[in-house]
C-alpha positions in Angstrom: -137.8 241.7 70.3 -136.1 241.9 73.9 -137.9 245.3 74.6 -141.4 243.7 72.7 -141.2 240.9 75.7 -139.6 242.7 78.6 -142.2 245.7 78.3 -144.5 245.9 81.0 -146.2 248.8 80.2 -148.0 247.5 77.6 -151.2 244.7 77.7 -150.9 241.3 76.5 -153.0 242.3 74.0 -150.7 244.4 72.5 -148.0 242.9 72.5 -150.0 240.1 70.6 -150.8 242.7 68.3 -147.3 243.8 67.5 -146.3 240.5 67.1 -149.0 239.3 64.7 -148.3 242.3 62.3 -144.8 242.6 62.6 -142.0 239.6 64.0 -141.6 237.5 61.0 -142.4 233.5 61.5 -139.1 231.7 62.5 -140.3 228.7 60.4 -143.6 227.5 58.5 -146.4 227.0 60.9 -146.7 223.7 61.7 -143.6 222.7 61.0 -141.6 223.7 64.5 -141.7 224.3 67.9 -140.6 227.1 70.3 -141.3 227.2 73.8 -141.2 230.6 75.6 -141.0 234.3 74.1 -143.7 235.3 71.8 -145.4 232.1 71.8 -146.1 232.8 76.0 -147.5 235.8 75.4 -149.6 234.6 72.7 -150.6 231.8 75.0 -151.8 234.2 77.5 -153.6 236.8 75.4 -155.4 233.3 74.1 -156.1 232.8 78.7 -157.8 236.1 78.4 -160.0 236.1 76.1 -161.6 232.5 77.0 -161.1 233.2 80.4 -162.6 237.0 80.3 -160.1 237.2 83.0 -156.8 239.2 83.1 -153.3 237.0 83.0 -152.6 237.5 86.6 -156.0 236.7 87.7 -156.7 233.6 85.5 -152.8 232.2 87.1 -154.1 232.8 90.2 -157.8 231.0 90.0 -156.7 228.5 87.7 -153.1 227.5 88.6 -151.5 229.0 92.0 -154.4 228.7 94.2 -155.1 225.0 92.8 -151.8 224.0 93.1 -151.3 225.7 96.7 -148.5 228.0 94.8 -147.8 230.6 97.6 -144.7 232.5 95.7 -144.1 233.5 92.3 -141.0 235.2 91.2 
């Protein structure tokens, strides 16, 4: 998992991919919560594709630059 979600050389497209078809469910869907980890990178492959925009570039136009965000790290 730790080099799945600290790889940046891969898309968050793939990494969705590799997760879909191979990290097990850590409980029922539906039935728990987990904030973070896969479920961010899921949550930004989802950005993308409704957004037609990369990550970086939907953060930018639809949360730094509206909330005057001038550093990430």
């Amino acid at each position: 998992s730790g080099t799945l979600l600290g790889n940046r050389f891969i898309t968050n497209d793939q990494a969705v991919q590799q997760i879909a078809c191979c990290v097990p469910l850590a409980a029922p869907p539906g039935t728990d919560f987990r904030y973070g980890g896969y479920g961010m990178h899921t949550m930004g492959r989802v950005a993308e594709v409704l957004s037609g925009l990369q990550f970086d570039a939907f953060f930018d136009q639809a949360i730094s630059q509206p909330l005057g965000l001038t550093t990430i790290t």
